[in-house]
C-alpha positions in Angstrom: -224.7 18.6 -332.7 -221.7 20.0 -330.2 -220.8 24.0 -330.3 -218.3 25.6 -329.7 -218.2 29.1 -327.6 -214.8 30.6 -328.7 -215.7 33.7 -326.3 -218.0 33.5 -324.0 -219.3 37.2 -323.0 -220.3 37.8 -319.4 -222.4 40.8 -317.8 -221.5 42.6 -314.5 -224.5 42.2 -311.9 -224.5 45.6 -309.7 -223.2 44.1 -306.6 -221.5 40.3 -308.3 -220.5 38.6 -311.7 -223.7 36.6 -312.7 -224.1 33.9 -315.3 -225.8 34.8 -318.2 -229.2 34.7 -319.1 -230.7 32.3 -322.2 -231.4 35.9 -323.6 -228.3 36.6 -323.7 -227.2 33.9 -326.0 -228.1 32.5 -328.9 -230.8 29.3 -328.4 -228.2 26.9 -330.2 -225.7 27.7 -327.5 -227.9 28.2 -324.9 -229.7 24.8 -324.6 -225.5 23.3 -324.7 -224.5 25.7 -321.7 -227.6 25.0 -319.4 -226.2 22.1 -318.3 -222.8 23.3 -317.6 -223.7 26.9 -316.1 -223.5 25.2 -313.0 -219.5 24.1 -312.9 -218.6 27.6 -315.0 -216.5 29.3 -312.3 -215.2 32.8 -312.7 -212.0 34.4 -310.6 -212.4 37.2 -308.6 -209.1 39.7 -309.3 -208.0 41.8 -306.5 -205.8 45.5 -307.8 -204.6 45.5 -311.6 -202.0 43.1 -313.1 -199.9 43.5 -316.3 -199.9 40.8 -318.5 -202.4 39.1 -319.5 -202.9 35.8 -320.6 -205.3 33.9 -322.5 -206.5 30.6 -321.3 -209.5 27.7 -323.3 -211.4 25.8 -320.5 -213.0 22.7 -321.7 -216.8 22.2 -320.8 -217.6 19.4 -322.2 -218.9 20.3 -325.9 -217.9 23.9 -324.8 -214.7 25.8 -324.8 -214.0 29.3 -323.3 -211.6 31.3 -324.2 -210.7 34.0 -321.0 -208.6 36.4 -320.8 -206.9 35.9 -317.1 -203.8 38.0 -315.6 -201.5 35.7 -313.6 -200.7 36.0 -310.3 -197.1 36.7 -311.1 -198.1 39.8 -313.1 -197.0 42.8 -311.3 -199.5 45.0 -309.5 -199.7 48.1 -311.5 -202.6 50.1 -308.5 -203.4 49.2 -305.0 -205.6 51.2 -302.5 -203.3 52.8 -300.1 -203.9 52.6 -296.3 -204.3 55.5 -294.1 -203.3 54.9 -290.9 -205.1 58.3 -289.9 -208.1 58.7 -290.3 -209.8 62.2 -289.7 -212.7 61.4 -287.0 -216.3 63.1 -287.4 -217.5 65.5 -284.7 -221.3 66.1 -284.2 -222.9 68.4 -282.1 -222.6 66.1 -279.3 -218.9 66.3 -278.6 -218.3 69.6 -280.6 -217.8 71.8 -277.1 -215.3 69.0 -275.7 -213.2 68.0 -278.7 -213.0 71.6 -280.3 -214.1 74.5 -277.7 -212.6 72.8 -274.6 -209.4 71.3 -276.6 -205.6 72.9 -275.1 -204.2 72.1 -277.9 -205.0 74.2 -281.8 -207.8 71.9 -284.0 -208.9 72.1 -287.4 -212.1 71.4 -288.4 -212.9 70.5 -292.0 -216.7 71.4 -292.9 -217.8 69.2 -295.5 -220.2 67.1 -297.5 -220.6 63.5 -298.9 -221.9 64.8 -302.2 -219.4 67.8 -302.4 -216.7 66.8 -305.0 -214.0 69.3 -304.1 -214.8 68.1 -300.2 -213.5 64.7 -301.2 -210.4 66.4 -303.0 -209.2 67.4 -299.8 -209.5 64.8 -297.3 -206.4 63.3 -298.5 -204.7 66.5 -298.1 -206.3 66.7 -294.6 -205.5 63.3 -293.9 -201.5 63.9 -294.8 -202.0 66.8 -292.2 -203.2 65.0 -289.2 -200.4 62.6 -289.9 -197.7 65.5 -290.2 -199.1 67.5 -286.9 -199.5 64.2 -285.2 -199.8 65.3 -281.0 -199.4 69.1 -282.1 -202.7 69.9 -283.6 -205.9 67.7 -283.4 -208.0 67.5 -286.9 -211.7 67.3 -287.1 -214.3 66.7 -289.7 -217.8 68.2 -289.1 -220.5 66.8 -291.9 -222.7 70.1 -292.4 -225.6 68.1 -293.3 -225.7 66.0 -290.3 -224.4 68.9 -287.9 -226.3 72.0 -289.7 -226.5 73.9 -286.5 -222.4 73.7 -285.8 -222.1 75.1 -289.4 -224.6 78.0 -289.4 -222.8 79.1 -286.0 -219.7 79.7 -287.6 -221.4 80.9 -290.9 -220.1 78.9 -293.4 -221.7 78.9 -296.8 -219.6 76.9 -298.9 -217.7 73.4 -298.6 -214.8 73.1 -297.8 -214.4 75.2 -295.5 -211.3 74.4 -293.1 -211.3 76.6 -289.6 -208.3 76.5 -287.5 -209.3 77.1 -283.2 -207.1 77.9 -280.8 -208.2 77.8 -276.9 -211.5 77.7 -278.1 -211.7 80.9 -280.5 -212.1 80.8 -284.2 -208.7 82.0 -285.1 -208.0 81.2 -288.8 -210.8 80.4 -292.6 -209.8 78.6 -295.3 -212.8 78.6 -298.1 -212.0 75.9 -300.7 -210.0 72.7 -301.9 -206.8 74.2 -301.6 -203.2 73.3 -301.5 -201.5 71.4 -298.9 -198.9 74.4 -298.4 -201.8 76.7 -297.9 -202.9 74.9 -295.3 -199.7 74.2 -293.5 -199.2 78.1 -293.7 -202.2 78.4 -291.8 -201.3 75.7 -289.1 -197.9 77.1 -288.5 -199.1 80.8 -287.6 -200.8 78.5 -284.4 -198.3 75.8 -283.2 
């Protein structure tokens, strides 16, 4: 007796597609695909593609139907590169990179489990790229540099502090706007 999958339903694993399991399908189907899970390829798709088309794959006494975007599709998202990127301070290098530096920093106090923290990295980020060689920009993670934190008092994340010649000059408490913090930065430069 031959079967035929018209659609052929696969799980995501966590960290990788996986096969599925004989619990997962029917026993008529399952005992037909056992000997053919081993050739079943899946592609990987890299960013998000318009146009999707549908394509039957022969197995033998199996057919799948999959839904594929071509290459040709156009790419509707991609991750955008920074070509900054923000470097961490600890209490190691805290006194030469902020205390010691001639030129105004800002340090952004943050958290990785602080959701208006990751709002404005990319807003910090755009900064350090805008005041590239006039101001240097920092980030201090509170939870790994508590002591940094509690010497400048700060009680809620984000919290961006501007320094000039080594003296807290200007607080920003919050995921604000960008032109709120450029305000800030020009009052230094």
């Amino acid at each position: 007796m031959a079967t035929v999958l018209d659609t052929l339903s696969v799980p995501r694993a966590a960290s990788a597609l996986s096969l599925p399991t004989r619990s997962h399908i029917a026993p008529a189907v399952s005992s037909s695909l056992s000997s053919f899970s081993a050739r079943i390829s899946f592609p990987l798709f890299k960013g998000l593609k318009v146009g999707p088309t549908f394509t039957a794959r022969s197995l033998g006494p199996l057919t799948v139907t999959s839904r594929r975007a071509t290459s040709a599709g156009p790419v509707v998202c991609e991750v955008q590169d920074t070509a900054v990127e923000v470097p961490a301070i600890t209490d190691a290098n805290w006194q030469s990179l902020v205390l010691e530096s001639e030129s105004p920093v800002l340090v952004e106090f943050w958290a990785p489990w602080c959701g208006p923290c990751r709002m404005i990295h990319p807003v910090i980020d755009e900064l350090a790229k805008q005041y590239a060689g006039k101001i240097k920009c920092y980030k201090v993670n509170t939870d790994e540099s508590a002591s940094i934190a509690t010497r400048y008092g700060i009680r809620s994340i984000p919290t961006v502090i501007i320094f000039k010649n080594g003296e807290k000059k200007d607080t920003v408490i919050g995921a604000v706007p960008k032109s709120t913090l450029t305000t800030s930065i020009e009052k230094f430069l």
